[in-house]
C-alpha positions, 0 to 999 in steps of 0.5 A: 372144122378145128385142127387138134394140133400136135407134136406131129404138126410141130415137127413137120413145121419145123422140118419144112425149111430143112431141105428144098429137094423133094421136102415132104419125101425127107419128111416121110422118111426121116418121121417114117410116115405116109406121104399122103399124111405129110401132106394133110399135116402141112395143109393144115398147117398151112391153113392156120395161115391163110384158111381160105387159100386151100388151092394152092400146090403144097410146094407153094404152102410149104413156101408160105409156112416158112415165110411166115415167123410167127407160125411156129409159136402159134402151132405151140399155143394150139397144141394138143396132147397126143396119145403118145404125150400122155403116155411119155407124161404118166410115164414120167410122173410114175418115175418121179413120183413112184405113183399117181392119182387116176382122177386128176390125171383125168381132169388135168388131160382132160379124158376119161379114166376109161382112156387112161386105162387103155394108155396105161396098157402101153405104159406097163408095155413100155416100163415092163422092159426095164423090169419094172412093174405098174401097180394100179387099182380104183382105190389107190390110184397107180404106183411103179415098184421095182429095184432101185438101179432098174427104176433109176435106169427107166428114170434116166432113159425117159428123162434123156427123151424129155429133155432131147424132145423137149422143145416139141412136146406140150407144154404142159409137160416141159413146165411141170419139168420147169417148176418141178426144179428150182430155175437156179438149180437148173441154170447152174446145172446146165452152165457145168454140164457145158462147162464140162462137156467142152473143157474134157471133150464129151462134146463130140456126140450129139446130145451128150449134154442131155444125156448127162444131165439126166444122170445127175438129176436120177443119180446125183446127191439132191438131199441127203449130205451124208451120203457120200460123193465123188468129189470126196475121192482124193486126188490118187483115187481120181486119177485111178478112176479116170485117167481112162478118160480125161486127158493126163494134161487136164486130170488136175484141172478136172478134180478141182472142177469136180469139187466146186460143180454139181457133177461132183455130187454124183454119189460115190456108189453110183461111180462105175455107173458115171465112168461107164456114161462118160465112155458112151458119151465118148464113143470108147465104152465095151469097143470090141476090137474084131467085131468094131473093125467089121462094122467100121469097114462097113461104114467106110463102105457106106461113105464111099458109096453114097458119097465117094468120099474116102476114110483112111484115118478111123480114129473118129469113125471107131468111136462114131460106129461104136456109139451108134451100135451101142445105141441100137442095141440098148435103146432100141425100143425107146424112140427119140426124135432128135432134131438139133441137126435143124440148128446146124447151118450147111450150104444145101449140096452137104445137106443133101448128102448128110440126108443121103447118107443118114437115110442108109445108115439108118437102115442098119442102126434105125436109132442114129442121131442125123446131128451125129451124121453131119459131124461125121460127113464133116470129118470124112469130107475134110480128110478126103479134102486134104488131098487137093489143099494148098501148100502154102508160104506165109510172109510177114513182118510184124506179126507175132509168132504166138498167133502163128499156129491160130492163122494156120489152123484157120487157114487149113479149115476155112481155105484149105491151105496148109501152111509150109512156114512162115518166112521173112520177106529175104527169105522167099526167094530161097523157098521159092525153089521148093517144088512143094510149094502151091501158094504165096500170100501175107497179111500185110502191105509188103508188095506195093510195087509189082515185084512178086505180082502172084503173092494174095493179100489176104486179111486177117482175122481169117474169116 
């Protein structure tokens, strides 16, 4: 019998390797399914491997997938649109084209027109909560009409989903995206996006750079060079709009930026609308301060409890739980399946606790990123680590000073050492006499002989 492949399938593949603990129960729940289905998916999967070894235990299937390299390409090949594709598809092309023909929709999905009609009922449903309305008839085939800032916000909310969704979805879907822009275009496009991203710190959110790619393509300036853009403020008029948000240091650096990058033909009257993106993409947009403090301290206890780790700095953890609430609130009815926590390479005990801890969150703010989890476990498992680090001294000779705060930063991060001082080798007895002091080591042959037999030769770069 042939298996229609679909996104499900492709997903689950993917999820297969994740997690070797109790691996279709992570899956049932992360993709909120039946577990008996989980199963059937990864039977079939499995099947496409070897069709005539139906015996073996799903365990050992699982083990089988993912040992196999070339399965993942081989699902994709065989992949078949699902309800839910034909209507994120119409919906998109609805949105870029303000209207579509009934009959080549049906011959290029390959269904009836009796089918689109049923989906074009979600469709209505889906773009009906941004008050925007779907016009169809036999004759004239079907058209969206609404105002433009409610299309333009239907517009970017979609194509986020296209863009974080991407690599699962057919493939008819993502080249019509591909061949709809120019590859330069896109290449540029996406090469500051990055750039801006890490130089201005809008990194620290999963997903933030397609999210802000979707912005310029719904509300940049792709045709009319009339009209004008936010790289014609003038430096004054820059800072005023976002000394908000870009650090004093780098608003000079910034403006330049802006003149030479496709980010700075954002049209000037979509300004506010940017500014407002960018303090999402911050985690710092409407923080109401006695509301956020209740929610934070709820998160804090959620940490603790599931893993006995304890937050004492927020700084991160406002900006973290601000931007989750947000996103609860807002985007609650458009689904998104992220899964770039897959690229993340964690050592399977912090996996665990990520999956734990992402599981309970979800409970409270059901559209959480699982990628943004791990960065926040990261961050409260590093400040509950400081507590054990290693007060440490750093003899050498010969280095030089500028790479200095480059070892102590490695050092604290990848040992968990937190370096004192960096003295001369005349120098260590005096501070040997400090109490504080946990740990000798240098990066040099200073002590060949047995004089001080507890300094650590480490080496350098620190790895």
């Amino acid at each position: 019998m042939k298996i229609n492949i679909n996104t499900t399938h492709i997903r689950i593949c993917k999820l297969l390797g994740y997690t070797t603990y109790k691996t279709t129960d992570f899956i049932a729940e992360f993709l909120k399914m039946n577990k008996q289905n989980v199963n059937l998916y990864i039977k079939q999967i499995y099947s496409f491997i070897n069709s005539e070894d139906s015996k073996l235990s799903i365990q050992s299937m699982i083990d089988c997938i993912n040992k196999d390299k070339n399965i993942l390409s081989l699902l994709k090949k065989e992949q078949c649109f699902t309800k839910e594709n034909r209507v994120l598809y119409l919906i998109l092309i609805l949105l870029r084209d303000r209207y579509a023909n009934l009959n080549n929709l049906a011959n290029l999905l390959q269904i009836s027109r009796r089918v689109i009609g049923c989906d074009l009922i979600l469709v209505k449903e889906a773009l009906a909560i941004y008050n925007v309305e779907v016009n169809s008839s036999n004759a004239k085939g079907i058209s969206v009409s609404g105002s433009e800032k409610n299309l333009k916000l239907a517009s970017l909310s979609y194509l986020y989903k296209l863009f974080v969704e991407f690599d699962d979805l057919p493939s008819l879907i993502t080249k019509d995206y591909l061949e709809f822009f120019d590859n330069k275009f896109h290449q540029k496009l996406n090469t500051d996006i990055d750039t801006f991203i890490i130089e201005y710190s809008f990194d620290h959110f999963s997903q933030n750079k397609d999210l802000l790619k979707a912005f310029f393509i719904i509300y940049g300036n792709l045709a009319d060079s009339e009209k004008p853009t936010i790289d014609s403020l003038s430096f004054e008029e820059f800072k005023v709009h976002f000394g908000e948000i870009i650090a004093t240091s780098k608003l000079k650096s910034c403006y330049n930026f802006l003149k030479i990058s496709f980010i700075g033909k954002i049209l000037l009257k979509n300004l506010n609308i940017f500014l407002d993106t960018l303090k999402f993409c911050d985690g710092i947009l409407y923080p109401e301060h006695e509301f956020l403090l209740k929610e934070v301290n709820k998160v804090k206890a959620m940490v603790f409890k599931n893993l006995s780790l304890t937050i004492t700095k927020t700084n991160f953890l406002e900006k973290f739980v601000n931007k989750v609430r947000l996103a609860h609130q807002k985007s609650i009815l458009l689904k998104v399946c992220d899964l770039e926590f897959l690229q993340f390479n964690l050592p399977e005990k912090d996996r665990l606790n990520c999956v734990q801890l992402f599981f309970t969150l979800r409970k409270i703010y059901q559209n959480i990123q699982f990628s943004n989890v791990i960065f926040l476990y990261i961050w409260s498992f590093h400040e509950e680590s400081l507590s054990s680090v290693k007060n440490t001294l750093v003899v050498f000779d010969r280095i030089p000073t500028f790479l200095f705060p480059i070892i102590k930063n490695r050092l604290l991060l990848k040992e968990n050492m937190n370096i004192l001082d960096f003295i001369k080798p005349y120098e260590l007895e005096t501070h040997l006499s400090n109490s504080d002091v946990n740990c000798v080591i240098t990066f040099e042959k200073l002590y060949s002989d047995s004089k001080y037999p507890f300094i650590k030769i480490c080496k350098l770069p620190v790895s």
